[in-house]
N, CA, C and O of each residue as an XYZ file, in Angstrom:
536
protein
N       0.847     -1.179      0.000
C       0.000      0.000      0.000
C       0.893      1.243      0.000
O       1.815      1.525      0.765
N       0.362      1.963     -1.115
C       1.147      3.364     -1.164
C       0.796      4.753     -0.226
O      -0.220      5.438     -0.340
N       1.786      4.950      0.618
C       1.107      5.746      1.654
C       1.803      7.434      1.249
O       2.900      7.780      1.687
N       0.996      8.280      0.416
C       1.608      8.949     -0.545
C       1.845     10.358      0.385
O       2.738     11.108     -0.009
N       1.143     10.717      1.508
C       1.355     11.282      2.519
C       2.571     11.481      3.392
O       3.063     12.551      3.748
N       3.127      9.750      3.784
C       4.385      9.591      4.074
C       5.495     10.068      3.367
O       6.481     10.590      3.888
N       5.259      9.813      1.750
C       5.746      9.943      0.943
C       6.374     11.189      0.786
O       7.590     11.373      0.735
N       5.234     12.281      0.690
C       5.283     13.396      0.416
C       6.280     14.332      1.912
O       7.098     15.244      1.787
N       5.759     13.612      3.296
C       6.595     13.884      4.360
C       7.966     13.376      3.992
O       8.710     14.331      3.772
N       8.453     12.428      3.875
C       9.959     12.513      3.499
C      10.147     13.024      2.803
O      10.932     13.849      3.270
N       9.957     13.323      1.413
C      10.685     14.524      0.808
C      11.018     15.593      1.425
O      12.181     15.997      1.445
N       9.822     16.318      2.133
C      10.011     17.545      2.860
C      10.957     16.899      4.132
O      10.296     17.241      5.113
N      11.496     16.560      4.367
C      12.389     16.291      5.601
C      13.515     16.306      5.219
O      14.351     17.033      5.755
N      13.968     15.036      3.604
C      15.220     15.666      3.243
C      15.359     16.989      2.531
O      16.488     17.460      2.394
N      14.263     17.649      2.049
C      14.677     18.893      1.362
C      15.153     19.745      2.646
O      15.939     20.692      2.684
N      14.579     19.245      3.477
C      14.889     20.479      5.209
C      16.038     20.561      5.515
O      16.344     21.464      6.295
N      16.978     19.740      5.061
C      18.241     19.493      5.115
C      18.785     20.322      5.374
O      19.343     20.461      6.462
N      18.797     21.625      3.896
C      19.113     22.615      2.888
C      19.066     24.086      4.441
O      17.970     24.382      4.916
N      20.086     24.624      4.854
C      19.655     25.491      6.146
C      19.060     26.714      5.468
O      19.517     27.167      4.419
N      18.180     27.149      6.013
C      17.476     28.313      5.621
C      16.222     27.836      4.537
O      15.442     28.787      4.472
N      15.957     27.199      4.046
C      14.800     26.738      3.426
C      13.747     26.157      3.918
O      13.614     24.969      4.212
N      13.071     26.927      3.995
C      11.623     26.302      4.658
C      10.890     24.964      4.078
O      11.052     25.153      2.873
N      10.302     23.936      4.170
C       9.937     22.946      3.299
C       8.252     23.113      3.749
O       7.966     23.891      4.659
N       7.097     22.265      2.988
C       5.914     21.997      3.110
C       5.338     21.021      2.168
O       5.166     21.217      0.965
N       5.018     19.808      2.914
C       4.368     18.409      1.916
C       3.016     19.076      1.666
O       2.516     18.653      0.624
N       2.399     19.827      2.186
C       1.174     20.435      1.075
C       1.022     21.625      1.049
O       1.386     22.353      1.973
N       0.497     22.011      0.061
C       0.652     23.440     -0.975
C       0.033     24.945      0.032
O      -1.168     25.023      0.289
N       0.814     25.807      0.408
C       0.301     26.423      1.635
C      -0.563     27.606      1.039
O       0.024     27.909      0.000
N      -1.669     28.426      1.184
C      -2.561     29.424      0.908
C      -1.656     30.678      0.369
O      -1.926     31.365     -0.616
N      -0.334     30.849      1.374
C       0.880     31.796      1.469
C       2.053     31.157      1.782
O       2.400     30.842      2.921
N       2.774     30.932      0.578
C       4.024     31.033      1.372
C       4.964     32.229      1.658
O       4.842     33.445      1.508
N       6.062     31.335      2.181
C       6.840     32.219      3.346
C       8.428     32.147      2.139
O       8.976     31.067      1.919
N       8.652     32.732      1.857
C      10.096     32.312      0.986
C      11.087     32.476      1.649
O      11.151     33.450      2.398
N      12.158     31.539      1.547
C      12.275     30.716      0.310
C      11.770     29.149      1.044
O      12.214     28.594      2.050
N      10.943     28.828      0.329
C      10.304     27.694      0.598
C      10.533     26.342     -0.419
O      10.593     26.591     -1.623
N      10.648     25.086     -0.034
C       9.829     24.554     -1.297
C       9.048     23.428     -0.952
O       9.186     22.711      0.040
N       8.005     23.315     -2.092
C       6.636     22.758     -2.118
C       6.428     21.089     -2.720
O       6.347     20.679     -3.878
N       6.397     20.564     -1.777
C       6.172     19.205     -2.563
C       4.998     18.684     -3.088
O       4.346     18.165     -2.183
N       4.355     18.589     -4.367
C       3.229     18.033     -4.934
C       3.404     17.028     -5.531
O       4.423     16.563     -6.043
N       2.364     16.658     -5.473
C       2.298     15.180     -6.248
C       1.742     15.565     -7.794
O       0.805     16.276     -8.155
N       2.524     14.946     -8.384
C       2.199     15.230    -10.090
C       1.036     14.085    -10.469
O      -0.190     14.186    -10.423
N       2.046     12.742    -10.935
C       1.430     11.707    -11.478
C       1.956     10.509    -10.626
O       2.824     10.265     -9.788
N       1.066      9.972    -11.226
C       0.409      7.937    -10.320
C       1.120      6.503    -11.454
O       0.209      5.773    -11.847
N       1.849      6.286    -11.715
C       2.196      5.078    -12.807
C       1.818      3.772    -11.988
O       2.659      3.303    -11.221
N       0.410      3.093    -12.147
C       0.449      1.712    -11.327
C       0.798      0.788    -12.373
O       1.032      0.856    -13.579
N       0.736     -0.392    -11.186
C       1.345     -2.115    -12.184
C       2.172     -1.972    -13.079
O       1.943     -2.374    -14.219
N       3.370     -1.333    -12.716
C       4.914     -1.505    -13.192
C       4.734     -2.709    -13.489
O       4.499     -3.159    -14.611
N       4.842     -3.305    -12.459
C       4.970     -5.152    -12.731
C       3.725     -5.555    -12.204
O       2.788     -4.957    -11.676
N       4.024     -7.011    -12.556
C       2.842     -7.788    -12.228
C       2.585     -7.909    -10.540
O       3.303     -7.932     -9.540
N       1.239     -7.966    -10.813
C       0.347     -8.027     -9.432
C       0.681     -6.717     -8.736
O       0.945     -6.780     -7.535
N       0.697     -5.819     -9.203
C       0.849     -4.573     -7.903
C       2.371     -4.246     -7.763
O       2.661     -3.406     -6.911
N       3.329     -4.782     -8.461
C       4.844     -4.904     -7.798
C       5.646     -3.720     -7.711
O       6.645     -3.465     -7.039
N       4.852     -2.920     -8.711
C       5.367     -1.418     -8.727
C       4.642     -0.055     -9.564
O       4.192      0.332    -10.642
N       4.900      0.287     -8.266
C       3.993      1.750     -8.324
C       4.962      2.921     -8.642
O       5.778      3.258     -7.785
N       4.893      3.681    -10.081
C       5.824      4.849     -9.491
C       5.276      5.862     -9.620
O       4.375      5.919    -10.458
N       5.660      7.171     -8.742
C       4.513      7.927     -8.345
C       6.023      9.276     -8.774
O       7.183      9.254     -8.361
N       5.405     10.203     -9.637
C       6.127     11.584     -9.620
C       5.739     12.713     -8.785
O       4.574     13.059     -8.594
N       6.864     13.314     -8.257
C       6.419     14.611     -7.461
C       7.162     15.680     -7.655
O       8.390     15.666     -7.741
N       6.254     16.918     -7.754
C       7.009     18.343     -8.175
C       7.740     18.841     -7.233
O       6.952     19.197     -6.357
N       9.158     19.144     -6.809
C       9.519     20.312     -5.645
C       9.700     21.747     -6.457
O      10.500     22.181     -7.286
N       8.525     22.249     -5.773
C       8.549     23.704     -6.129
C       9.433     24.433     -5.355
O       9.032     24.531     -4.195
N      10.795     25.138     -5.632
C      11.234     25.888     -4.393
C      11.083     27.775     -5.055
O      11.333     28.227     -6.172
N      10.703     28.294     -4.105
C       9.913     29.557     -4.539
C      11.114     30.577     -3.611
O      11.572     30.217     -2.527
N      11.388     31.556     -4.129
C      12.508     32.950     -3.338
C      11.778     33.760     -3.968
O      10.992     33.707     -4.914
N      12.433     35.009     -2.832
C      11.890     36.085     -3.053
C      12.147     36.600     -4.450
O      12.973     36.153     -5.246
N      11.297     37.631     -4.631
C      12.048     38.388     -5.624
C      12.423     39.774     -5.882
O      12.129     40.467     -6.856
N      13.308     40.147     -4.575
C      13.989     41.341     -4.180
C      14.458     42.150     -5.151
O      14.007     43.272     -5.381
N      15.670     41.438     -5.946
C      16.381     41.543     -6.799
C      16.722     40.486     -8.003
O      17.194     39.369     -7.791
N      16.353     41.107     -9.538
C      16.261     39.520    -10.286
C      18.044     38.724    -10.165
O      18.164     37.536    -10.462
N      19.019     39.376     -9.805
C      20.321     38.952     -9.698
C      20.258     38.185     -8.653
O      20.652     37.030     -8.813
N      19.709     38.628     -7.173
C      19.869     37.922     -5.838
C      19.086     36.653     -6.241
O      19.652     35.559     -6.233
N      17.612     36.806     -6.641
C      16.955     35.336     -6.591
C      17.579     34.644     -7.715
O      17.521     33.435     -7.488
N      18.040     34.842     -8.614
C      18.774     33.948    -10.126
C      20.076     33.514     -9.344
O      20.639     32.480     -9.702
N      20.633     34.328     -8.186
C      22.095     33.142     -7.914
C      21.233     32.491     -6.447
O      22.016     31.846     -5.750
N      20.339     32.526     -6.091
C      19.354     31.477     -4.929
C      18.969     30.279     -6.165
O      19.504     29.217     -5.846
N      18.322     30.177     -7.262
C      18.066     29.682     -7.773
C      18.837     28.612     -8.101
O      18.655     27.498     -7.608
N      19.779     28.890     -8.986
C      21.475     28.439     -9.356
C      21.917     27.777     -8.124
O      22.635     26.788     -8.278
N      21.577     28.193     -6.747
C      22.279     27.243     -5.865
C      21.652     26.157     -5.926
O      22.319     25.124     -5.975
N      19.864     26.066     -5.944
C      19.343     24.950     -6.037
C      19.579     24.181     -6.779
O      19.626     23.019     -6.375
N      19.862     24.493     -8.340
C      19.752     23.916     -8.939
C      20.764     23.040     -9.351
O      20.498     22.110    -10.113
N      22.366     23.320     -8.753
C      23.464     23.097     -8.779
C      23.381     21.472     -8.346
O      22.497     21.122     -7.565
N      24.486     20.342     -8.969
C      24.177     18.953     -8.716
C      25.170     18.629     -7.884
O      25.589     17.477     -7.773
N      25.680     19.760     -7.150
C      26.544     19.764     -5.953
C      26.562     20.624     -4.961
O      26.381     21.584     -5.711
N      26.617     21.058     -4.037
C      26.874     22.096     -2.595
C      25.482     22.053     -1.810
O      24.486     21.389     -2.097
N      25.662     22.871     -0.820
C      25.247     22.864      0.550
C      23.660     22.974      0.335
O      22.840     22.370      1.028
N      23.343     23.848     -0.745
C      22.308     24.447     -1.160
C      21.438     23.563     -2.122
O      20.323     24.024     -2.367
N      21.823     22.167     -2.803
C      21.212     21.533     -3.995
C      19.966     20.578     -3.305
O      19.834     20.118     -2.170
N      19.365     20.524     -4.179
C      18.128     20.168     -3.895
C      18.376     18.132     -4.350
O      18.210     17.098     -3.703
N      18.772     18.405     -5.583
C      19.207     16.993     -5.756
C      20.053     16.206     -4.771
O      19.994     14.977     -4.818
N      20.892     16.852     -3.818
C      21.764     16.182     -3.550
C      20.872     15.805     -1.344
O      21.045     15.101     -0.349
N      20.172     16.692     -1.776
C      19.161     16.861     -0.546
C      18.397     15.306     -0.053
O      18.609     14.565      0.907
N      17.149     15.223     -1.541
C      16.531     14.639     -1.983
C      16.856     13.108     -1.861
O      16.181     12.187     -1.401
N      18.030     13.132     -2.386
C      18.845     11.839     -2.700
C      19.531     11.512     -1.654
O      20.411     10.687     -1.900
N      19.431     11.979     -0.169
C      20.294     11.865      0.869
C      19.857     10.515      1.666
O      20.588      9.823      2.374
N      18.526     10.323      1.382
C      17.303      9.256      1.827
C      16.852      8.777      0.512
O      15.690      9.128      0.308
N      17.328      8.145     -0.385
C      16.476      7.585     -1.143
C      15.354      6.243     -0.651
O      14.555      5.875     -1.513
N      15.333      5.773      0.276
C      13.978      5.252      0.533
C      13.291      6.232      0.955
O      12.147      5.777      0.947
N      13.238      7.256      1.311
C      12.293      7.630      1.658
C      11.604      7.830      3.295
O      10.401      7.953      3.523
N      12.577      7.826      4.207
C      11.874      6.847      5.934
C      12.136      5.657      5.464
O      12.715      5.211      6.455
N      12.154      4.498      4.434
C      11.931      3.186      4.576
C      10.413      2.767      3.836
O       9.792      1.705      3.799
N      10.084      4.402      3.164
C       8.419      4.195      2.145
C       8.637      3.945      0.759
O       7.578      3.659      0.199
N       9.655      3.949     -0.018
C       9.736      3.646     -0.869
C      11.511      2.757     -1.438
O      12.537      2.722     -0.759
N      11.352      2.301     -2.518
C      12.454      1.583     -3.173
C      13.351      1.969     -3.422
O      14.415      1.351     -3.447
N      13.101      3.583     -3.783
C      14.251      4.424     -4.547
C      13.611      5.243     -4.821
O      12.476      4.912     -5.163
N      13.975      6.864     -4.833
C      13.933      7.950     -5.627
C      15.229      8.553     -6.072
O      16.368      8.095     -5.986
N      14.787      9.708     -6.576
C      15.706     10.273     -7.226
C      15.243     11.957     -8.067
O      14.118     12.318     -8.413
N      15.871     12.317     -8.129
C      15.456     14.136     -8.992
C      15.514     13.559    -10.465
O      16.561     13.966    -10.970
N      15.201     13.213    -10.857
C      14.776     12.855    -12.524
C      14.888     14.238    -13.318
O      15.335     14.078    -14.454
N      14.614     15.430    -13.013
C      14.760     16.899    -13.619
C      14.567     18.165    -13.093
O      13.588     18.569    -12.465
N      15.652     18.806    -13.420
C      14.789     20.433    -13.244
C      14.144     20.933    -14.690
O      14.840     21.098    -15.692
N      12.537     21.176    -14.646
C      11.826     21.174    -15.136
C      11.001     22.396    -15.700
O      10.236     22.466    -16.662
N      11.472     23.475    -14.641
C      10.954     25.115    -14.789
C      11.777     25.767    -13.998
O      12.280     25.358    -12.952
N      11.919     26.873    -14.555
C      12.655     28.305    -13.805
C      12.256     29.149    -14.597
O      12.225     29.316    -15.816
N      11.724     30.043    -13.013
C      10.869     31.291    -13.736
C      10.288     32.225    -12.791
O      10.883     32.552    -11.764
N       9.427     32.555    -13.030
C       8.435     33.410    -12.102
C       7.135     32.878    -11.800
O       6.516     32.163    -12.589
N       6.745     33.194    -10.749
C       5.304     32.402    -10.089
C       4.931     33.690     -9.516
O       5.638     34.519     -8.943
N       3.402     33.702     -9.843
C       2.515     34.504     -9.658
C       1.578     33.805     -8.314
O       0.712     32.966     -8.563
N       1.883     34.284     -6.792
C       0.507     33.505     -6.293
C      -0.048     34.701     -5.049
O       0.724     35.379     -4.372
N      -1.512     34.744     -4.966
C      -1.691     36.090     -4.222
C      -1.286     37.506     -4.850
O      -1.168     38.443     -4.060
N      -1.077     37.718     -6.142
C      -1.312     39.068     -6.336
C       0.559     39.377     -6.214
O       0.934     40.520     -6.476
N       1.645     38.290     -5.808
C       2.595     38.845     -5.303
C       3.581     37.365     -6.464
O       3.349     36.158     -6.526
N       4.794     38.337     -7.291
C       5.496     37.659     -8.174
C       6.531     37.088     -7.306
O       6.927     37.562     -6.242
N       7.016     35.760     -8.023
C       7.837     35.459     -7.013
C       9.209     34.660     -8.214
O       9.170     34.706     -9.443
N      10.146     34.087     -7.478
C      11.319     33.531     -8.560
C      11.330     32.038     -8.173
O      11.587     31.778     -6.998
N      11.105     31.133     -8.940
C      10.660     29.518     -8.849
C      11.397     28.915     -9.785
O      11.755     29.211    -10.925
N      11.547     28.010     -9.069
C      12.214     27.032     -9.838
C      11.470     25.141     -9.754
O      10.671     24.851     -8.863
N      11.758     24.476    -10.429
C      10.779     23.186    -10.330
C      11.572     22.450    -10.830
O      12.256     22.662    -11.832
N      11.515     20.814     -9.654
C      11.905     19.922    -10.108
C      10.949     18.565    -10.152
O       9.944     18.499     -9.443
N      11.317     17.553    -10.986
C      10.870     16.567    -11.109
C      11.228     15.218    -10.445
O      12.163     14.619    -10.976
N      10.730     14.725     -9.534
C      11.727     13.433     -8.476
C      10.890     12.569     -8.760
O       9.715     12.931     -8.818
N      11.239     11.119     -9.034
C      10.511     10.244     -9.247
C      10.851      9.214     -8.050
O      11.958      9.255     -7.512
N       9.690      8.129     -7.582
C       9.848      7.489     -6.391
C       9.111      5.950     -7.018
O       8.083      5.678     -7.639
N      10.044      5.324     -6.572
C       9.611      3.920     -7.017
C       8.915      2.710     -5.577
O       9.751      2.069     -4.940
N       7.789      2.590     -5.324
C       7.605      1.933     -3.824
C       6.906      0.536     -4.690
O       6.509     -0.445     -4.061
C-alpha cells in the first residue's frame, strides 16, 4: 500500500536538510520564501505484475523572493546546482527510501525556472521533477 502522505513527508524532511529553506508536503494558501513545495504530479500503477510497482512523480517547487532579479537567479542556481550545501538533488537523494516508504527515488529533472505569480505577489521559482519507485 502506497502511503503517498508519508511519501510526500519525506521529501520535505530531506529537502529540510538545505539550512534556511523552509519545506511543506502540502501546498500552503501563502508562502513564506524561500520555501519549497512538494506536490504530487502523477500515479504510474502495475509496473509489474500483481501490484509490484507503483511509481509515483512529485514536483519540488522551491519559490525565493524576488527582491532583486540577480539575488533570486544566484538562490536559484544554488538549487539547482548537482553539488553544494544548497542543492536540492543532492538533498533529496540523501534518503532515497524515503523513511523506509519507498524503493528508490531520485530528482529525474529540473523542469521550470521562472516566475510564479501567487496572491497578487510575483515570485522567482524554480521546479523539479523526483521520481519514487515503492
Amino acid at each position: 500500500m502506497t502511503d503517498i502522505t508519508a511519501l510526500r513527508t519525506a521529501l520535505a524532511t530531506n529537502v529540510a536538510t538545505i539550512s534556511g529553506l523552509r519545506t511543506d508536503s502540502e501546498v500552503p494558501d501563502s508562502p513564506n520564501p524561500p520555501v519549497a513545495i512538494i506536490e504530487l504530479e502523477s500515479i504510474d500503477y502495475d509496473g509489474a505484475m500483481q501490484q509490484g510497482l507503483t511509481t509515483l512523480t512529485f514536483k519540488i517547487i522551491v519559490i525565493v523572493s524576488r527582491q532583486s532579479d540577480r539575488v533570486s537567479q544566484r538562490s536559484l542556481n544554488d538549487y539547482a546546482s548537482q553539488n553544494g550545501a544548497r542543492s536540492i538533488k543532492i538533498a533529496v537523494e540523501s534518503d532515497r527510501s524515503l523513511n523506509g516508504n519507498a524503493m528508490d527515488c531520485r530528482v529525474q529533472s529540473l523542469t521550470s525556472v521562472g516566475s510564479l505569480e501567487l496572491n497578487n505577489t510575483e515570485y522567482a521559482a524554480i521546479e523539479f521533477s523526483v521520481v519514487a519507485y515503492v
